[in-house]
Every structure is written in structure tokens, then in C-alpha cells.
FIKOLZA-1660 file (N, C-alpha, C; in steps of 0.1 Angstrom, whole numbers, plus 5000, padded with zeros to 4 digits):
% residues 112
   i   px   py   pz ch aa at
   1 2426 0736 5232  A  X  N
   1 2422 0739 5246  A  X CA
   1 2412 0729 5251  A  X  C
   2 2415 0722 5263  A  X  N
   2 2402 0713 5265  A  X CA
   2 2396 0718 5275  A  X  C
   3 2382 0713 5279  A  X  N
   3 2373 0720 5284  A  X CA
   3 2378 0721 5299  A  X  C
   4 2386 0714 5308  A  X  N
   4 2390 0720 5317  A  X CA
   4 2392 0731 5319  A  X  C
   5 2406 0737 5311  A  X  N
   5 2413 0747 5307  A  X CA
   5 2402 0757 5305  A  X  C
   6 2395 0759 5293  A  X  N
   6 2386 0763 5290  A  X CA
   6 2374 0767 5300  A  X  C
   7 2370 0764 5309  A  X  N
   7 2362 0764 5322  A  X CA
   7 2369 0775 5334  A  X  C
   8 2388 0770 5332  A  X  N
   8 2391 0778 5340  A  X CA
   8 2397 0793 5335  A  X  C
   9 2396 0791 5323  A  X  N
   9 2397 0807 5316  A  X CA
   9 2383 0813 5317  A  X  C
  10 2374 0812 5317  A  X  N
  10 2362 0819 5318  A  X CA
  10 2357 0823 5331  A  X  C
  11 2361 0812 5340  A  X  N
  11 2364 0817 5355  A  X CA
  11 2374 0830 5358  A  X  C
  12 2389 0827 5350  A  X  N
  12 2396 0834 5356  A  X CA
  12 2394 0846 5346  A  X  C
  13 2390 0854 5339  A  X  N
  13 2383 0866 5332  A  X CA
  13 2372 0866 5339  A  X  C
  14 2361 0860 5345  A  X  N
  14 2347 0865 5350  A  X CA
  14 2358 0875 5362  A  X  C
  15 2365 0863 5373  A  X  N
  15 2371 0873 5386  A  X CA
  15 2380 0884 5385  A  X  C
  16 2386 0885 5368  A  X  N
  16 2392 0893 5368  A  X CA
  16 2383 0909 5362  A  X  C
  17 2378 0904 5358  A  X  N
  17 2362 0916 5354  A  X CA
  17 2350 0920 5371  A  X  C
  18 2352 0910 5376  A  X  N
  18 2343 0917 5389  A  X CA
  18 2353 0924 5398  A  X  C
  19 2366 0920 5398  A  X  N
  19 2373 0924 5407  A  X CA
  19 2378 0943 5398  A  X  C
  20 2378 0943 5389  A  X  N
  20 2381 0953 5380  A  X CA
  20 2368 0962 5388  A  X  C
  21 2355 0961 5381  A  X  N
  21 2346 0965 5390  A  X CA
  21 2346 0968 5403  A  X  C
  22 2349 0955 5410  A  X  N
  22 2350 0963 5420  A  X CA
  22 2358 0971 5426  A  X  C
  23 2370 0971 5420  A  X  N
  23 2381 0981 5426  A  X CA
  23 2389 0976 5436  A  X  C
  24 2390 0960 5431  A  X  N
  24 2399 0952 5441  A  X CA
  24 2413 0948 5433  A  X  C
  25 2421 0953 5441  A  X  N
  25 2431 0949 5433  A  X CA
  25 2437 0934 5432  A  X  C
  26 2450 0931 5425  A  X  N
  26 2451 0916 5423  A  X CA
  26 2459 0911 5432  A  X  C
  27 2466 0919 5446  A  X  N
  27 2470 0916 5459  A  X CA
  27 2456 0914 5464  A  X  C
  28 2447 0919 5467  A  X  N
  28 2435 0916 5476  A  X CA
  28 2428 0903 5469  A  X  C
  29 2425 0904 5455  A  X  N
  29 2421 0892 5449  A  X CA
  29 2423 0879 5452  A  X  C
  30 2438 0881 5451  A  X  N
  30 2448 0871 5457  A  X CA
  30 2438 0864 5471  A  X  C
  31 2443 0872 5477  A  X  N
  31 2435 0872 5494  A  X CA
  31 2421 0867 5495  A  X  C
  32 2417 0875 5487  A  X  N
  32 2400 0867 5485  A  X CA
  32 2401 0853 5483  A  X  C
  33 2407 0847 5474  A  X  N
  33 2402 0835 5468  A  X CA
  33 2412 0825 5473  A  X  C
  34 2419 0826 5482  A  X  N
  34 2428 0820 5492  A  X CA
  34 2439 0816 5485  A  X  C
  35 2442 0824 5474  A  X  N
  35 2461 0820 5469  A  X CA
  35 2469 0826 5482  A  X  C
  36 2483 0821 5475  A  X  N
  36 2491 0825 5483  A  X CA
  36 2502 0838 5477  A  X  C
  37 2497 0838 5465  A  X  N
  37 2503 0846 5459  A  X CA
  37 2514 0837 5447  A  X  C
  38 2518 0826 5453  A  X  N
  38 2529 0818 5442  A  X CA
  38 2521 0808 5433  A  X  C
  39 2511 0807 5438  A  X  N
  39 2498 0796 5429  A  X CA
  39 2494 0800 5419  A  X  C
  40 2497 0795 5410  A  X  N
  40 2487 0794 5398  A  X CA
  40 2473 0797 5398  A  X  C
  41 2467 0806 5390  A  X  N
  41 2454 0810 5395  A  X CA
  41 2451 0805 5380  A  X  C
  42 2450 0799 5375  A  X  N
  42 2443 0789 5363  A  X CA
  42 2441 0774 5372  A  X  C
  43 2448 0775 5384  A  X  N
  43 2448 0757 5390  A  X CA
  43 2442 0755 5402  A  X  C
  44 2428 0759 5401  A  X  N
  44 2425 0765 5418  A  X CA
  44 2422 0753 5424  A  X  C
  45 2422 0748 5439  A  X  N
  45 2417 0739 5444  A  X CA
  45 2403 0738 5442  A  X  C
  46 2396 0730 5449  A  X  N
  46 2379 0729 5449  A  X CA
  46 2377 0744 5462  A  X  C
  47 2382 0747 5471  A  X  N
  47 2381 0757 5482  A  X CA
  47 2381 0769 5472  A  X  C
  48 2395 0773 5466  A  X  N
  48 2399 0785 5458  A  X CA
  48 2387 0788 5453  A  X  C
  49 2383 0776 5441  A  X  N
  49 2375 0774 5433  A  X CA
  49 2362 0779 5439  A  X  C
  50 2355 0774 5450  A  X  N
  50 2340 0775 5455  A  X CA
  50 2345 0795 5458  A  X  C
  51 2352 0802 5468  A  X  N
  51 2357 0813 5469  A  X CA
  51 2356 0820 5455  A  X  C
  52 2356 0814 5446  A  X  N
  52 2366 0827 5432  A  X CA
  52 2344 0831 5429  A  X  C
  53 2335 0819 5427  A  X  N
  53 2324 0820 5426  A  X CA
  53 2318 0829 5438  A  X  C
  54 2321 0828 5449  A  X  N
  54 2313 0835 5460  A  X CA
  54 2314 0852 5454  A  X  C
  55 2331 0854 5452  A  X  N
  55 2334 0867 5449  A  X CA
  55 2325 0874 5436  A  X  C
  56 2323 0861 5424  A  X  N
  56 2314 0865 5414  A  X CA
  56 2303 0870 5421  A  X  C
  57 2297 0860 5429  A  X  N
  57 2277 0862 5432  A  X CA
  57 2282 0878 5438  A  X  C
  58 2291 0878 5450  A  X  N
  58 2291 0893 5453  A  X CA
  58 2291 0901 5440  A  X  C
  59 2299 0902 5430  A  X  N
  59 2296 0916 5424  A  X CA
  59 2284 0913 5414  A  X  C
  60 2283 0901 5418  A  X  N
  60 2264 0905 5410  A  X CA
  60 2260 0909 5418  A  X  C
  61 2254 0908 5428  A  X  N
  61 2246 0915 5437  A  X CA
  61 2251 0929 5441  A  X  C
  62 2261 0934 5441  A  X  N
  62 2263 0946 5442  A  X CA
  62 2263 0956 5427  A  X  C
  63 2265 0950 5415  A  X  N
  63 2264 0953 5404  A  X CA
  63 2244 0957 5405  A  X  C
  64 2235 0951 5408  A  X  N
  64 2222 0946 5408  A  X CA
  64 2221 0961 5412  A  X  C
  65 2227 0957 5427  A  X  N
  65 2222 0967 5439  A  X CA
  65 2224 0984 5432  A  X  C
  66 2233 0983 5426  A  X  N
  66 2242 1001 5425  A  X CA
  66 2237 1004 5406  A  X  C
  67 2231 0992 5401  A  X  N
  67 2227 0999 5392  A  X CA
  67 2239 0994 5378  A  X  C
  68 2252 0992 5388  A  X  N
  68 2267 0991 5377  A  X CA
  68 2269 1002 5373  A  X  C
  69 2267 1011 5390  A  X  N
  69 2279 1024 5391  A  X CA
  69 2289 1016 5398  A  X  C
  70 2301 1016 5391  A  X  N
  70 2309 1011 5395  A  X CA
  70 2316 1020 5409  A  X  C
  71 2317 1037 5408  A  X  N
  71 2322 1041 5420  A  X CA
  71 2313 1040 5432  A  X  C
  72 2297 1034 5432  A  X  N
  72 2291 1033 5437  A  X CA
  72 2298 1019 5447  A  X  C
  73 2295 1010 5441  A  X  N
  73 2303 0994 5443  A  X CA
  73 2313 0997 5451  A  X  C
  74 2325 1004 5448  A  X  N
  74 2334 1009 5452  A  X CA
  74 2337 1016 5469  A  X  C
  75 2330 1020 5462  A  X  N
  75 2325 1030 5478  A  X CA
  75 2314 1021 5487  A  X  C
  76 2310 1013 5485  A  X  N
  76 2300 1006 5491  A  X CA
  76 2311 0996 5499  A  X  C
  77 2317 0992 5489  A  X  N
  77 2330 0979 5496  A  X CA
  77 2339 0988 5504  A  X  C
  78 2346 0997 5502  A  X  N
  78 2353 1002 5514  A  X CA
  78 2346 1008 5526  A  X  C
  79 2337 1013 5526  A  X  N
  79 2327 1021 5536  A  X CA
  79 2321 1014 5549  A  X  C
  80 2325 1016 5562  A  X  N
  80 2321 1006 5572  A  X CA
  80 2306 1008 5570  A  X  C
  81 2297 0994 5574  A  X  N
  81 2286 0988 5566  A  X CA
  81 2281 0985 5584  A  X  C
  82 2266 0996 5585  A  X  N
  82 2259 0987 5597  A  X CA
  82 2256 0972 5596  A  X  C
  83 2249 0970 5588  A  X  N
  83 2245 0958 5585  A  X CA
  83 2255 0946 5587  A  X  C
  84 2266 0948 5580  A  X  N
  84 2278 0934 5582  A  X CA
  84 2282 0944 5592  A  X  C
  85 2283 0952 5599  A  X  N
  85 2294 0957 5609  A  X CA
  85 2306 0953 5607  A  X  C
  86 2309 0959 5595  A  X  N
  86 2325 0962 5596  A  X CA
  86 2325 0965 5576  A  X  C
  87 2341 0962 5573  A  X  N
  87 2340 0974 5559  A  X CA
  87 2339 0961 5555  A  X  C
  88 2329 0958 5542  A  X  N
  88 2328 0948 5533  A  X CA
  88 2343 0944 5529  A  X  C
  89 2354 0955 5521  A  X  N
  89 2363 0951 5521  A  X CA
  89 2372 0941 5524  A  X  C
  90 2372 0943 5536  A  X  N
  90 2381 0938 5549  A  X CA
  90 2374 0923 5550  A  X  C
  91 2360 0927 5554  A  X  N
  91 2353 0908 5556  A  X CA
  91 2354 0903 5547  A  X  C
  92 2359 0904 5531  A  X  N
  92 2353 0896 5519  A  X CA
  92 2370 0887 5521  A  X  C
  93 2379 0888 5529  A  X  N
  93 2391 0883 5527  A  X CA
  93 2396 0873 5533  A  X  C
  94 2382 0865 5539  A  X  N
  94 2380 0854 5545  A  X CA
  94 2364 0851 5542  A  X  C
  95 2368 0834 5537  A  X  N
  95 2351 0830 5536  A  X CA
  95 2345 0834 5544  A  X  C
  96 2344 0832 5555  A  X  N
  96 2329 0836 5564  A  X CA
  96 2323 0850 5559  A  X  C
  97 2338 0859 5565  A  X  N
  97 2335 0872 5559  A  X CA
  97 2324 0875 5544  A  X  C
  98 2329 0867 5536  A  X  N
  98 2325 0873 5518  A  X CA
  98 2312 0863 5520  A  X  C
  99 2313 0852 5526  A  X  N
  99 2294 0847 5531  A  X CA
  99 2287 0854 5539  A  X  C
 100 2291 0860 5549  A  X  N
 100 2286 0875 5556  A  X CA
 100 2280 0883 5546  A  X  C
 101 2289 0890 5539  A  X  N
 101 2288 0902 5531  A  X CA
 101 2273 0898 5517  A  X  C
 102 2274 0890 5516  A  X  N
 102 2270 0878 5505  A  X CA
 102 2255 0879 5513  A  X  C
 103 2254 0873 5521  A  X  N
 103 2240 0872 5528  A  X CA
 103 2235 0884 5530  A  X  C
 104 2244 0892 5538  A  X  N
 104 2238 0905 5539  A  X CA
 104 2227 0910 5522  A  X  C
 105 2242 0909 5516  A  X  N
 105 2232 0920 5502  A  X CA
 105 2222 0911 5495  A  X  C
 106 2219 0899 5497  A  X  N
 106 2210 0890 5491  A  X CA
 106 2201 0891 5498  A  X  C
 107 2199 0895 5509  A  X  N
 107 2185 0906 5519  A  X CA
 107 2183 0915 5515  A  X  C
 108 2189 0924 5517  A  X  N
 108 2186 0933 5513  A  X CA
 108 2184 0938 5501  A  X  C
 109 2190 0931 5487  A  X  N
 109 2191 0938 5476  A  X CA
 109 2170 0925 5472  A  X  C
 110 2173 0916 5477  A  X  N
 110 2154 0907 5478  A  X CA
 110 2145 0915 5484  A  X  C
 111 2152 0927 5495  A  X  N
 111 2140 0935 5502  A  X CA
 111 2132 0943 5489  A  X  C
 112 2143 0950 5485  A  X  N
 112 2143 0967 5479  A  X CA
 112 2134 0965 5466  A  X  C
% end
């Protein structure tokens, strides 16, 4: 295995462990990290790539925030959110969105 490969296996187990947590499945994952569904997700672009990390920082911070109740996380991601105004879910499935969501909890979870 060379360390490319190797770099992108520990990527692709971290998103498949936060996404488990959070209760996203691997159609939405998909969507997050801007596949199209036919891509190789061991072969991500530098875009995919910068995305697959944003999704990580989110479930640390939401991991942080809930303690690593995972039904908490859960319910926090589907649940329309004053703060981002609108359901974390839904915004995390476009960059801006999951940088939204992302800023938001990196306030808040620095307030508390």
C-alpha cells in the first residue's frame, strides 16, 4: 500500500465512521462530498477531498457538542436549527451550507 492509498483509506473510514454517527446515510454522503454517485470514493478530487474533511470537523463538533450521544447528533442534524435557519441536514449537502452549519457550531459549541 503506498502512502497515497493509505491517506485515502483513513480518510475514507474517518467519513465512513462520522457519517455512521451521524446517521447519514451513503446516498446523502454521496451528496455531501460532491460524488456523483459513479466515482470512486478512494479517488477524490482536491474539492471532494477539502468537503469529505469539512464533514469530519462537523461531527467533531457535534460529537464535542452532544457529549457522543449519537441520537442526540442525530436529531440535532434533522431538526430545523434557528441559528442556521434551516435543517442542518439539508444545508450540509452543499459547501456553503456544511460551512454554515460548521460556523454556526464552532460558536456556539466556543460559547458554552
Amino acid at each position: 500500500m503506498n502512502k497515497s492509498t493509505n491517506k485515502s483509506t483513513i480518510l475514507l473510514e474517518a467519513i465512513n465512521n462520522a457519517a455512521g454517527i451521524c446517521g447519514v446515510s451513503k446516498t446523502e454522503l454521496t451528496n455531501i462530498i460532491g460524488l456523483s454517485g459513479r466515482e470512486n470514493i478512494v479517488r477524490l478530487t482536491k474539492e471532494q477531498n477539502d468537503r469529505a474533511i469539512l464533514f469530519i470537523r462537523l461531527h467533531e463538533l457535534l460529537y464535542c457538542q452532544f457529549s457522543g450521544n449519537t441520537e442526540q447528533i442525530q436529531l440535532w442534524l434533522r431538526g430545523h436549527n434557528k441559528g442556521t435557519d434551516g435543517v442542518p441536514a439539508e444545508q450540509i449537502k452543499n459547501r456553503e451550507g456544511l460551512v454554515t452549519v460548521i460556523e454556526y457550531l464552532n460558536h456556539y459549541v466556543n460559547k458554552v
